[in-house]
Short mmCIF file of the C-alpha atoms (twelve columns), coordinates in Angstrom:
data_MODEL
# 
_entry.id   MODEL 
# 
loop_
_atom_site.group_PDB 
_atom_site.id 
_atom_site.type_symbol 
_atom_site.label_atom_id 
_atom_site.label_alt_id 
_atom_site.label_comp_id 
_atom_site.label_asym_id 
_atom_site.label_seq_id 
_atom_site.Cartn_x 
_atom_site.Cartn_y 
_atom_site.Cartn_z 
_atom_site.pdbx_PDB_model_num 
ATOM 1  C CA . UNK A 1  0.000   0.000  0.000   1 
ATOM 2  C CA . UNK A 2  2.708   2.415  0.902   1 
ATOM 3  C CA . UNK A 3  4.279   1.758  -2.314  1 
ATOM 4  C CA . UNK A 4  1.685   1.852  -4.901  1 
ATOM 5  C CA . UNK A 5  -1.125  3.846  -3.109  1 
ATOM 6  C CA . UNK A 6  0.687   6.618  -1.140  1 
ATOM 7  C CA . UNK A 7  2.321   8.273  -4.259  1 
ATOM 8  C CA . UNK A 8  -0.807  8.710  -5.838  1 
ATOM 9  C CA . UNK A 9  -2.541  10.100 -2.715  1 
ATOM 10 C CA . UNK A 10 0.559   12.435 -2.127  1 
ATOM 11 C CA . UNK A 11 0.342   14.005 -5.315  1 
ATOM 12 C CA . UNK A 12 -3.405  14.847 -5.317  1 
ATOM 13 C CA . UNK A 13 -2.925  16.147 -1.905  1 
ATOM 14 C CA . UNK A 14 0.081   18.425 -3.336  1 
ATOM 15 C CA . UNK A 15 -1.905  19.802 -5.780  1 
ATOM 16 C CA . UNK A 16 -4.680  20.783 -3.631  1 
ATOM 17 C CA . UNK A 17 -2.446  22.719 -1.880  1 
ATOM 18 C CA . UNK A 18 -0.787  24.178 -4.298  1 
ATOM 19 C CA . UNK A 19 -4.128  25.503 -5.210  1 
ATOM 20 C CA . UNK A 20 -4.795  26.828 -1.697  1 
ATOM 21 C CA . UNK A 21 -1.738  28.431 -1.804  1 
ATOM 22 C CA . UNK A 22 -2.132  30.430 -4.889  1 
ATOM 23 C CA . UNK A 23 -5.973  31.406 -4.260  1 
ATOM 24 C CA . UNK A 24 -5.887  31.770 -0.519  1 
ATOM 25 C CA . UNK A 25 -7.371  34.623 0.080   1 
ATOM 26 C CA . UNK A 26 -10.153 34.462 -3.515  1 
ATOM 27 C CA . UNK A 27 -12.373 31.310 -1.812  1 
ATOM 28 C CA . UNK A 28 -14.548 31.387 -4.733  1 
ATOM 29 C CA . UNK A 29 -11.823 30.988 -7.261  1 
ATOM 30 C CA . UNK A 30 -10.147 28.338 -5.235  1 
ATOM 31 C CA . UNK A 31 -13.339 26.393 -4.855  1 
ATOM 32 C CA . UNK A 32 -13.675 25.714 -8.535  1 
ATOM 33 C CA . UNK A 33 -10.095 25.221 -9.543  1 
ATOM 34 C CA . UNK A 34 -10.409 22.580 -6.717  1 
ATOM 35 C CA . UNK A 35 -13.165 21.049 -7.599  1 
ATOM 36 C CA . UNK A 36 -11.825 20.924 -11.486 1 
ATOM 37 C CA . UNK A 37 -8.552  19.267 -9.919  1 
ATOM 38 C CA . UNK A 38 -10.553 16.900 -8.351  1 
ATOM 39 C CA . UNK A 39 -12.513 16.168 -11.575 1 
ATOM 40 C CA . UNK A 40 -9.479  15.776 -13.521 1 
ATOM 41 C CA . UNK A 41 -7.815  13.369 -10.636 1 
ATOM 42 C CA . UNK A 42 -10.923 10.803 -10.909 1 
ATOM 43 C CA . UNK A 43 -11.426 10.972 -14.997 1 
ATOM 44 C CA . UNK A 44 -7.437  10.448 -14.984 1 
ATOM 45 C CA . UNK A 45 -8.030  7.173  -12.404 1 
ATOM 46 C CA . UNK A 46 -10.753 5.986  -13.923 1 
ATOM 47 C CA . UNK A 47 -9.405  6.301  -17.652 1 
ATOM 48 C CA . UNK A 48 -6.536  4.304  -16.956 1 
ATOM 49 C CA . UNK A 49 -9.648  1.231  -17.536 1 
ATOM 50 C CA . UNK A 50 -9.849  2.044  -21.355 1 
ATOM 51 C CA . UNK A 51 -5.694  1.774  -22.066 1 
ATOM 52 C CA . UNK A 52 -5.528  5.136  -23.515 1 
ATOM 53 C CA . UNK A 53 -3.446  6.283  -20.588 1 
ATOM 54 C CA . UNK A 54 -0.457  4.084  -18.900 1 
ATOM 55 C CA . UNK A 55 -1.081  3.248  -15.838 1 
ATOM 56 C CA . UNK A 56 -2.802  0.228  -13.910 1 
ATOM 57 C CA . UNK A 57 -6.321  1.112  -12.283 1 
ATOM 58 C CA . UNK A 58 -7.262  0.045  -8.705  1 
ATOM 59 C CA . UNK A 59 -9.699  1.408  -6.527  1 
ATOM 60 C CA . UNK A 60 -6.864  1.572  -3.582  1 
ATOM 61 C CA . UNK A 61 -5.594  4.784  -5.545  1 
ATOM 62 C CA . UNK A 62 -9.441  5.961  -5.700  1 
ATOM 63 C CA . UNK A 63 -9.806  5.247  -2.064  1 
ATOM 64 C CA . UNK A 64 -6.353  6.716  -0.817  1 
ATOM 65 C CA . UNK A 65 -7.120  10.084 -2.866  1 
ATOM 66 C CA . UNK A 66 -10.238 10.300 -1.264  1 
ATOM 67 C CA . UNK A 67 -8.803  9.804  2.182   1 
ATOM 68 C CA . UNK A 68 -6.362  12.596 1.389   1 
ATOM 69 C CA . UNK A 69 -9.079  15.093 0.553   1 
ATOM 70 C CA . UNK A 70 -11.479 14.270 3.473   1 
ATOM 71 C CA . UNK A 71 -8.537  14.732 5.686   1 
ATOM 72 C CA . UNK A 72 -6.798  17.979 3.709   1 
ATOM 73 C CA . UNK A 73 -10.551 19.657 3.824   1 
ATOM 74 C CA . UNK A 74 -11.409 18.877 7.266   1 
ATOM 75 C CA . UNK A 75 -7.980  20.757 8.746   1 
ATOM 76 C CA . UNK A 76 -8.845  23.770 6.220   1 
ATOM 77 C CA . UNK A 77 -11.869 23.812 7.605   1 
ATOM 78 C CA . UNK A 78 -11.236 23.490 11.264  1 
ATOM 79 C CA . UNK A 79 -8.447  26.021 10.685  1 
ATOM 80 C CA . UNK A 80 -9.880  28.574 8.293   1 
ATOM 81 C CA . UNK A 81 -12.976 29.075 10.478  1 
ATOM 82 C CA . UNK A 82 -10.316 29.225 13.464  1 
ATOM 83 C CA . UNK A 83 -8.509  31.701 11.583  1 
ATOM 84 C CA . UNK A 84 -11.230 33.992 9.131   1 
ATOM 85 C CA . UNK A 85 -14.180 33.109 10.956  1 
# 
């Protein structure tokens, strides 16, 4: 798991931050580049079924993504209503 599931949830956690980072202080415009990352990390999963793009699918990587981004928006929430609110 470490090996094969981790990376994936490591970089979809990166890039969520990366987009907090540049938008931090325009909510609206980080909610939809967020939401279009998260888009684009699920269609790029889930294609990986057809053999157009290399890569083997599993439902680990799907599950370990989502853990990432339950966990990444519950501290922005806890600490952005701690901080803003």
């Amino acid at each position: 798991m470490l090996l094969f599931n981790l990376p994936d949830a490591l970089w979809f956690l990166s890039g969520i931050l990366l987009l907090r980072f540049i938008w931090f202080y325009k909510p609206k415009e980080q909610y939809v580049y967020i939401v279009c990352f998260y888009l684009m990390g699920v269609i790029f999963e889930i294609s990986q079924l057809s053999g157009n793009i290399p890569g083997t699918f599993d439902y680990l990587d799907l599950l370990f993504m989502g853990i990432g981004v339950f966990g990444e928006g519950l501290l922005n929430k806890f600490f952005m209503r701690r901080r803003f609110g």
